[in-house]
Backbone bond lengths (Angstrom), bond angles and torsions (degrees), N, CA, C in turn:
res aa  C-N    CA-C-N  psi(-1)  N-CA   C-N-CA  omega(-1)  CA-C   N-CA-C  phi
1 X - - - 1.439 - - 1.532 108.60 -
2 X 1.367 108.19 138.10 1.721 123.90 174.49 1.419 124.65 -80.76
3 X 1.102 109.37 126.56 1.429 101.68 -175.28 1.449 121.44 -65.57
4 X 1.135 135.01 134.31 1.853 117.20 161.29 1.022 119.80 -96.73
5 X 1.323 118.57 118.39 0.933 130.40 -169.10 1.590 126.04 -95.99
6 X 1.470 101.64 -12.32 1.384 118.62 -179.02 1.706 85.33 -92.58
7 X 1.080 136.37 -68.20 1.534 115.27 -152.60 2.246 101.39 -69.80
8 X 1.275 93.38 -20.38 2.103 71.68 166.81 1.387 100.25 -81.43
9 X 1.066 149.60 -3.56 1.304 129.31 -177.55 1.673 96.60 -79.85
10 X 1.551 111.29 -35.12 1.663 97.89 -147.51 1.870 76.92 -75.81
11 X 1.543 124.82 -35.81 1.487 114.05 -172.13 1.392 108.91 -51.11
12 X 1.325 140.04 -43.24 1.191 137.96 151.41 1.219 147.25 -7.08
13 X 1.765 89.72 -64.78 1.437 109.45 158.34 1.725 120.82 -73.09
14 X 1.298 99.98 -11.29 1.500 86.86 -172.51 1.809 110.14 -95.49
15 X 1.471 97.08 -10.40 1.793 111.77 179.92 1.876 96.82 -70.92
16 X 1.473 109.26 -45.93 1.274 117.18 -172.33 1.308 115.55 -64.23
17 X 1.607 119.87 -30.79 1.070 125.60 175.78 1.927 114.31 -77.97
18 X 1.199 99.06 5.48 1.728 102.09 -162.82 1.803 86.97 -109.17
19 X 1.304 102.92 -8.24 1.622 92.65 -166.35 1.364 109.76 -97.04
20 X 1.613 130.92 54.89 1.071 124.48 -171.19 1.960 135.64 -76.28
21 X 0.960 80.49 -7.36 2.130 103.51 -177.73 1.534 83.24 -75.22
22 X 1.388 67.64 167.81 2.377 112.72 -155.59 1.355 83.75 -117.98
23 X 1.681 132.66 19.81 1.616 112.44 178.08 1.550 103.32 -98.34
24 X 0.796 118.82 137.70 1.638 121.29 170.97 1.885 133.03 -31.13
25 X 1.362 80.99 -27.31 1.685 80.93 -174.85 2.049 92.98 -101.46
26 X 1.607 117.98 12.07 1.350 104.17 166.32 1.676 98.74 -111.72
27 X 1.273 121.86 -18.40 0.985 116.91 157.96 1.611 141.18 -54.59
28 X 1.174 100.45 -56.43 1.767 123.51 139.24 1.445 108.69 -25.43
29 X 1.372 129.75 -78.62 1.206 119.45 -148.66 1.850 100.44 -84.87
30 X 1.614 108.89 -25.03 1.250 92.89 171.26 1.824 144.94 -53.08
31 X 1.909 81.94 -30.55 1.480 96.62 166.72 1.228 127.05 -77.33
32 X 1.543 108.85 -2.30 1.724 117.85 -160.69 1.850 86.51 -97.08
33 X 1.346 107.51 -36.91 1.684 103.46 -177.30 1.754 118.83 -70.36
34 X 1.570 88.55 -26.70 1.724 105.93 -166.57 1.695 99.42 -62.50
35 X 1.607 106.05 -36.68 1.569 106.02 -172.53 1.570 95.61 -73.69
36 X 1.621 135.79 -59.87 1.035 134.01 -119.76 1.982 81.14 -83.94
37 X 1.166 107.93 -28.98 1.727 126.56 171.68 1.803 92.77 -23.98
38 X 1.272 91.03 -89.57 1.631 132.09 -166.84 2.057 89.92 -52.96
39 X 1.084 95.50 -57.80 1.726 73.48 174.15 1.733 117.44 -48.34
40 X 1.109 108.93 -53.53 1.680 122.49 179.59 1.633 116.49 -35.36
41 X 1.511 98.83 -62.22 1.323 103.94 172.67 1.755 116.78 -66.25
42 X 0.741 115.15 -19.04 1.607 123.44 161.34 1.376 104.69 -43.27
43 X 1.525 104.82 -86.85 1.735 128.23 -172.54 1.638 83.92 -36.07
44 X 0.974 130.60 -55.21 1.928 133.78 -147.52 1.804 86.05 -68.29
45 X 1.176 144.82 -38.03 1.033 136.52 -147.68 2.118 95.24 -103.37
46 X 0.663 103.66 -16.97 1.666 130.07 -154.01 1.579 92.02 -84.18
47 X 1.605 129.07 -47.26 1.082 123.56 -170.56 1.379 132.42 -41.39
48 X 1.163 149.46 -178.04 1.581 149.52 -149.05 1.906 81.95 -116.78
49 X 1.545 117.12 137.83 1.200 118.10 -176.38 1.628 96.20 -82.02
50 X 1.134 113.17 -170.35 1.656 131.35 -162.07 1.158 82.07 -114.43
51 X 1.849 99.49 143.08 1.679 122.17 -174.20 1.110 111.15 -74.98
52 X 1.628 123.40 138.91 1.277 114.58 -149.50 1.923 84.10 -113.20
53 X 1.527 111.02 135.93 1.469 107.73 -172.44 1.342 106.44 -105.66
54 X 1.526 124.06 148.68 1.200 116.80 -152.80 1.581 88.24 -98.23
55 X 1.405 132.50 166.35 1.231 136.88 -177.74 1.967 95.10 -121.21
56 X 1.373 115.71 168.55 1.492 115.46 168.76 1.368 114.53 -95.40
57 X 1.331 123.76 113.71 1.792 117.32 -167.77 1.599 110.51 -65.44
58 X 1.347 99.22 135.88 1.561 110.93 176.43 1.474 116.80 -104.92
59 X 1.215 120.46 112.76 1.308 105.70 165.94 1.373 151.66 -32.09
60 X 1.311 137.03 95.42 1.404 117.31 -178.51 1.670 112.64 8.84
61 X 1.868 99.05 -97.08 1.424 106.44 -155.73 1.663 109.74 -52.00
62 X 1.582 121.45 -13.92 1.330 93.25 163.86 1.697 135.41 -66.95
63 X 1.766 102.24 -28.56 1.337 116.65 -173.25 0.944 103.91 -72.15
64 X 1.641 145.90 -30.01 1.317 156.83 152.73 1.073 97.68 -38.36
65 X 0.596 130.65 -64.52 1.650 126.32 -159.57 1.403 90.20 -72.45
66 X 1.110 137.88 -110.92 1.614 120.64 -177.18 0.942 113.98 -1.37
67 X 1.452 145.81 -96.03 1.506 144.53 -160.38 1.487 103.10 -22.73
68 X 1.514 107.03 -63.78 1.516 109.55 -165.19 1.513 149.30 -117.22
């Protein structure tokens, strides 16, 4: 099984968004989510790109010729 990594980020955001008090220990944990946030979007950028498929090159004047 694959991790998702995009839907714990948005849970993340939604803990951060629950932490709205001026008391120290929501302050605290807001910054503790803000990093683990910013880690997340990391991993999201980090992934293996999509296989790139090779096509057979066509010459111009043949595609010219098709089009018209």
């Amino acid at each position: 099984m694959e991790s998702d990594f995009v839907s714990a980020g948005r849970h993340l955001e939604d803990a951060f968004s629950c932490l709205r008090g001026e008391d120290t220990l929501s302050r605290e944990a807001r910054q503790a989510l803000g990093i683990l946030i910013d880690a997340f979007e990391g991993l999201e950028h980090l992934r293996p790109s999509a296989k790139i498929v090779p096509f057979p090159a066509v010459p111009r004047e043949e595609v010219a010729r098709h089009q018209g």
